[in-house]
Structures are given as C-alpha cells and as structure tokens.
C-alpha positions as CSV (number, residue, x, y, z in Angstrom):
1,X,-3.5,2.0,-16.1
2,X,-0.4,1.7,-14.1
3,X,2.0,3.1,-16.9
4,X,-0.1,5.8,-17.2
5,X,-0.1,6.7,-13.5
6,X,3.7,6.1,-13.6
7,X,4.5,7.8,-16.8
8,X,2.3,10.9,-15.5
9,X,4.2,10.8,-12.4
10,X,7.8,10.9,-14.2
11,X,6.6,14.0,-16.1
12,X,5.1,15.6,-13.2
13,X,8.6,15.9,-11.5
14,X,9.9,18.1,-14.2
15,X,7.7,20.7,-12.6
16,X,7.6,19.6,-9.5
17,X,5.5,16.6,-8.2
18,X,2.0,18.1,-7.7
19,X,0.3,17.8,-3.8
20,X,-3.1,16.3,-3.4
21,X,-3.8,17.5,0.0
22,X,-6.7,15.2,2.0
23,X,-8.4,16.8,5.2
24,X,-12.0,17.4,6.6
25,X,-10.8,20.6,8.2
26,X,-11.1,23.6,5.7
27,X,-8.5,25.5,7.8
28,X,-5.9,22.7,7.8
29,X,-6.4,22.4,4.0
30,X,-5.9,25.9,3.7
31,X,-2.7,25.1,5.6
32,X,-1.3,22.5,4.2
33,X,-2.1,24.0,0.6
34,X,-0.2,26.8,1.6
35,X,2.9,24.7,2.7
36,X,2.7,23.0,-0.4
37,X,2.6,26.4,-2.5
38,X,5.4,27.9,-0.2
39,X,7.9,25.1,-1.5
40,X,7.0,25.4,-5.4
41,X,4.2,22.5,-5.3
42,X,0.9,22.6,-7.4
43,X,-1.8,22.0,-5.1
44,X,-4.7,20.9,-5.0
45,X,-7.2,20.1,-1.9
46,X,-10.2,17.9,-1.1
47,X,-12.9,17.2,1.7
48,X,-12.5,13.2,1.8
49,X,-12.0,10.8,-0.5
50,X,-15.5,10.9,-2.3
51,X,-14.5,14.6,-3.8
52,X,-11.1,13.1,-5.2
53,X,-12.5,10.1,-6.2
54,X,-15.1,12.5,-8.5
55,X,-11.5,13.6,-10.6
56,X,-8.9,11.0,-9.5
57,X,-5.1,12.1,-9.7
58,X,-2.9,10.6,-12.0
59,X,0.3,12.4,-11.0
60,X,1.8,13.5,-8.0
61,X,1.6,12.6,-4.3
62,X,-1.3,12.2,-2.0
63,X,-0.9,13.8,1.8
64,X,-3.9,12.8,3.6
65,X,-5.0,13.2,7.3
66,X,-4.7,10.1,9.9
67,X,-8.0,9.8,11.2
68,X,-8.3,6.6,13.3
69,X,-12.1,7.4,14.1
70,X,-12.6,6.5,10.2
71,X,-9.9,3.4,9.9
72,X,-6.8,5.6,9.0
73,X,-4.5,5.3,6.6
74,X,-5.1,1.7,6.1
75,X,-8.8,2.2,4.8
76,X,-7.2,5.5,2.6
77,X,-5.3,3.1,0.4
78,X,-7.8,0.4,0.3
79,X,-10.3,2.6,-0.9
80,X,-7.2,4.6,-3.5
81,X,-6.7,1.3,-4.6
82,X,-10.2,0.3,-5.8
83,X,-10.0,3.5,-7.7
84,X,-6.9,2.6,-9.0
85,X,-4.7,5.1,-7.7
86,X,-1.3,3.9,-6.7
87,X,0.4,7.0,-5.9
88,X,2.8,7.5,-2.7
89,X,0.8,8.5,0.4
90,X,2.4,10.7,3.1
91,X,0.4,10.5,6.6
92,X,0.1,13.3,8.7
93,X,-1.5,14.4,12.3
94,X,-1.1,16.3,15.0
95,X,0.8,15.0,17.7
96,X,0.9,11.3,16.6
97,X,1.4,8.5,19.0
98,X,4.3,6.0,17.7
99,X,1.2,3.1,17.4
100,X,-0.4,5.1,14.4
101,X,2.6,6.0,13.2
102,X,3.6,2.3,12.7
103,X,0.4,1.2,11.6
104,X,0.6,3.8,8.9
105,X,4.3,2.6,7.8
106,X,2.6,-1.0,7.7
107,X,-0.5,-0.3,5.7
108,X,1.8,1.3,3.0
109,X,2.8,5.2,3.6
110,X,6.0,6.2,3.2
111,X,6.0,9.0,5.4
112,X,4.6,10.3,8.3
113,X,5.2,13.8,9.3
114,X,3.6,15.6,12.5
115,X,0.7,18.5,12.5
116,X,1.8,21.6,11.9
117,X,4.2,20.9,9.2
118,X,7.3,22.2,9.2
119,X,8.7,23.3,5.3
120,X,12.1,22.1,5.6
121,X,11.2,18.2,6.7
122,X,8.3,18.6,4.0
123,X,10.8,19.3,1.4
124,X,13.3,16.4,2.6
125,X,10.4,13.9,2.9
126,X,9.4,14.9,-0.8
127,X,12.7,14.9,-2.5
128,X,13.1,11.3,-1.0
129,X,9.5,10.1,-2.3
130,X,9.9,11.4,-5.4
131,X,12.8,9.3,-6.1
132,X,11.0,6.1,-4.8
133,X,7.5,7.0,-6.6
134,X,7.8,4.6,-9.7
135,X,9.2,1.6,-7.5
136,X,6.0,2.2,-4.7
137,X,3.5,2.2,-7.5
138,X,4.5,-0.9,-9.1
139,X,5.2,-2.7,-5.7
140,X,2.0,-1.4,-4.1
141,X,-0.4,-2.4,-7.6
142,X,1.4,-6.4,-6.8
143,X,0.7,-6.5,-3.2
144,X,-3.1,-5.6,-4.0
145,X,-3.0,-8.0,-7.4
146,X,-1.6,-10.8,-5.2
147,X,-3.8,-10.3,-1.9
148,X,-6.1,-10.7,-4.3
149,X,-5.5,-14.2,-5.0
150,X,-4.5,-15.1,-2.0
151,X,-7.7,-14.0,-0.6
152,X,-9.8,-16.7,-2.9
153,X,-7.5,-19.9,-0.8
154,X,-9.2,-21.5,1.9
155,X,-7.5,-21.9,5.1
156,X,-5.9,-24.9,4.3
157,X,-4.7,-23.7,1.3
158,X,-3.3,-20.7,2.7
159,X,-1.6,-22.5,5.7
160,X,0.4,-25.0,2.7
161,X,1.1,-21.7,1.0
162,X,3.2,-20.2,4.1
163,X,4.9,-23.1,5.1
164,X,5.8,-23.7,1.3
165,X,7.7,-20.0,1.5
166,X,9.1,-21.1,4.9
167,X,10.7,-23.5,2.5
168,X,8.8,-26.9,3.7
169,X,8.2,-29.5,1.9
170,X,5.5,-31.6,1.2
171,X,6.5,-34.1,3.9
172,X,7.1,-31.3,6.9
173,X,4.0,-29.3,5.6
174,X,2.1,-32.9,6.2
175,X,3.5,-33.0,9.8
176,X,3.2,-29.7,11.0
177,X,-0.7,-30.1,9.8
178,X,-1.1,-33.5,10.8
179,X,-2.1,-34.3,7.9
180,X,-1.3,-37.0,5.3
181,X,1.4,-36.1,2.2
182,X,-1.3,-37.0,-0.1
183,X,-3.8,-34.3,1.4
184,X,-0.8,-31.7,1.3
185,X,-0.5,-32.8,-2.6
186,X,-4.8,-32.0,-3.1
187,X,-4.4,-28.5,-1.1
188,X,-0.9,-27.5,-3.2
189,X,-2.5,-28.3,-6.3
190,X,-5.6,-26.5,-5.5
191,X,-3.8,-23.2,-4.6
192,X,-1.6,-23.2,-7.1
193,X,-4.2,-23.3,-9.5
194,X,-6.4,-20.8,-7.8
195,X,-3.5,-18.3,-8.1
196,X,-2.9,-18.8,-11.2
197,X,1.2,-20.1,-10.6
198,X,3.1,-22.5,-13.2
199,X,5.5,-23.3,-10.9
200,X,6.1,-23.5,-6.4
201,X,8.1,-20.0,-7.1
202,X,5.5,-18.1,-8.6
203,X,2.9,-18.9,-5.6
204,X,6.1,-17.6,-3.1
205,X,6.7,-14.9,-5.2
206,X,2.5,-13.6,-5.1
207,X,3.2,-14.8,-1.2
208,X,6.0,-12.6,-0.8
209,X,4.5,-9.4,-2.7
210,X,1.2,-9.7,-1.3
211,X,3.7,-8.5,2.4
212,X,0.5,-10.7,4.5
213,X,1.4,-11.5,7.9
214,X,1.5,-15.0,8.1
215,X,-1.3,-17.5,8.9
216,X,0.6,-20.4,10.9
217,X,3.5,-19.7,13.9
218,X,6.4,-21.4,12.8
C-alpha cells in the first residue's frame, strides 16, 4: 500500500500536489480551499476525519486543523494511520501558542503555519514538503510498524531494549536494573524474539525508528 501512496504522490507533483483541507468550520474550509485554488492546488475539503476516511487520499497533502479539545494533531495521524494514509500533514490554527506548535512537530507534522494563511509562506511550506514527501511516508509507515512491536515488550523488556541502544551491555544493563546477567539474557532473548530481530542491530534499529521517548533516565 505504501508504494502506491508514494508512487501516487510522485505523479501528483506533475500537476501540482493536491490539498486535502481538514476543518469543522464550513467558512474556514471555504478559506483554506480558496488558498489552496489561488496557488494552482486541486482541492478538496472535509468535515473531520470520518468524511475523508469514507474516500481516503492517496496523493497529495493533508492540512488539518489543531484542535487540542479533540487530541490534536497527535490523534489526526494516529487515526490516518490506521487507515493507512501516510501522507505529509501540515498543522494549522489561529494564533498558536509555541506548546502546540511543538507538540505538533513531535507527533509527526512537518509544518505548522498560523490562521489566516498567508499565500506566499503556504507556497514556501509546500514546495519544501513536496520534496520531503516520499522520505516522510516511508519514515512515518516504520515508526508506526516498529511502535508496534515495541508496544507487545513488557516493561522489563523495554527497559533492556533502551539501555541496549544506549550501547550497554549485558553486564551494565544487569547493574543499572539490579538484576542478575542471567535475567538480562531471559528479557534480551524474549524481546528480541517478540520483535521479530535476527540480530542486537535490528531491535536498535526498530528502537530508533519507532522515535519513542525513552523508558529509563540514563
């Protein structure tokens, strides 16, 4: 599904990516749509994210309203990505404080741009995603795939998977834990199987792509 996406989203910027515009507020969408029309952008607009789930996008970029009262941007791309949708997310709102703004930039926008839009830094923050679009969709499809897996460790497990991508080994793991070498061994070998890695690399590697804050304080 992911090639697909991708692929649709290469051919899409022949023509100019097309703008999938997210808002409760008919007046804003009408708005925004016309922004998006002014600077050569198909279009299109949707009450929430039940009416786009009902035709999902395949192409193009989402630009969807920062509402904190229902989670935010955070819950927007959770919910895209059990749809499958991995397409670049711009954030917007009127007068944003620089808390929601970085908690947007965290959760996995690449933009933010303030309420009413201005063209110009529309058409700059465009041009710039556009160019970034495959690498977000592939990046942003791992980080869910390997939150996944990390999500089936136990604590334990998850603890010896972050000190083992602080670079620990089995011996410092078993002190920082106080616990014996032989125990860090069990819980290693348990979540490496559980996610599925051949090798100490490939659980770092899901570690790293999954971009988790970390479970222990070094």
């Amino acid at each position: 599904m992911i090639t697909d996406v991708l692929r649709g989203f290469t051919f899409g910027m022949s023509r100019k990516a097309s703008l999938h515009f997210i808002d409760s507020s008919s007046r804003h969408r009408a708005e925004l749509a016309r922004v998006g029309f002014s600077l050569g952008h198909h279009s299109e607009v949707y009450g929430d994210l039940s009416e786009l789930s009902s035709h999902p996008p395949r192409e193009g970029i989402i630009i969807a309203r920062d509402n904190a009262e229902e989670g935010g941007v955070a819950v927007i791309l959770e919910r895209l990505s059990r749809l499958g949708i991995w397409l670049p997310l711009i954030a917007v709102e009127a007068q944003p404080r620089p808390g929601r703004i970085v908690e947007a930039i965290k959760a996995g926008a690449l933009d933010y741009l303030s309420l009413p839009l201005d063209a110009d830094r529309v058409a700059r923050c465009l041009a710039r995603i556009e160019k970034e679009a495959e690498v977000f969709g592939t990046a942003r499809r791992r980080m869910i795939e390997a939150r996944e897996r990390i999500a089936n460790l136990s604590n334990r497990e998850r603890e010896v998977l972050d000190w083992l991508t602080e670079g620990s080994s089995n011996k410092v793991i078993a002190r920082r834990l106080d616990i014996s070498p032989r125990t860090v061994e069990i819980h290693r070998a348990n979540m490496m199987q559980k996610l599925g890695a051949r090798h100490a690399a490939d659980a770092v590697r899901l570690r790293l792509e999954a971009k988790l804050e970390p479970a222990i304080r070094a």
